[in-house]
N, C-alpha and C positions, 0 to 999 in steps of 0.2 A: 619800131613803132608802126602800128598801122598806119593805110592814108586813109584819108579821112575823104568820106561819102562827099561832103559838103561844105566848103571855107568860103567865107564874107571878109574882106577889111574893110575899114573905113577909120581916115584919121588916127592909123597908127593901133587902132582895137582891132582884135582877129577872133573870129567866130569859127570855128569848125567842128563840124559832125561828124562821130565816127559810131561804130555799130551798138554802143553802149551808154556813151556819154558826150558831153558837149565841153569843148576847152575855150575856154575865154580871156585871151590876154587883154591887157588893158595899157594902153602908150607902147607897144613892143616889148610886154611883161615889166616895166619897169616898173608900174603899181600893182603889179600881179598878175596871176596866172588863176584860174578857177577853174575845175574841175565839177562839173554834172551831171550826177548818174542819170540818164534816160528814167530808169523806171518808177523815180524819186520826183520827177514834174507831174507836179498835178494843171498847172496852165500855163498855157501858151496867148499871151496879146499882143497886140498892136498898142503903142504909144501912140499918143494924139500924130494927129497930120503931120503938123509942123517941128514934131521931133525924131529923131533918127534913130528909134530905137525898139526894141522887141522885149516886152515885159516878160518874165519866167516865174515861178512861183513853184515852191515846191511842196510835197506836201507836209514839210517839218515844217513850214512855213516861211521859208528863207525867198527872201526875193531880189532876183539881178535883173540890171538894163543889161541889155546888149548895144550897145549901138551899132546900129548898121546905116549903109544907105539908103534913102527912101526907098528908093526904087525896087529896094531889093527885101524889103521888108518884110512884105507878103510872101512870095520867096522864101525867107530865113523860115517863117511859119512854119509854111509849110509843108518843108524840110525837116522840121524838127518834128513834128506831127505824125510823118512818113516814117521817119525813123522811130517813132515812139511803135509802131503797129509792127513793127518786123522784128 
């Protein structure tokens, strides 16, 4: 498997970016594992302040939190943003 550009945890969720798609576990896959193609997000946001997480939206209309750290939020953006252009 490739490495990945780009990995977030927080609280046991794993965010990581590789040159195609975004994998998203959730508690250390124990509720899942999620797979998103790069070129299938139509957005990328920011959740309110006080929550820890990065809105995705895609354009079938399917939409995932990610949680991340605050701090890393922005970050995770734009990340995913960077990778969307390459």
């Amino acid at each position: 498997m490739d490495k990945p550009n780009f990995q977030v945890s927080f609280l046991g969720n794993k965010t990581e970016i590789f040159k195609d798609k975004i994998i998203y576990q959730a508690l250390w896959g124990i509720l899942g594992e999620v797979s998103i193609p790069l070129k299938e997000i139509s957005s990328v946001k920011l959740a309110a302040i006080w929550t820890p997480e990065v809105l995705i939206e895609t354009s079938g209309g399917q939409k995932y939190s990610l949680f991340t750290p605050w701090l890393l939020k922005k970050r995770l953006k734009q990340e995913i943003e960077k990778a969307q252009k390459t």
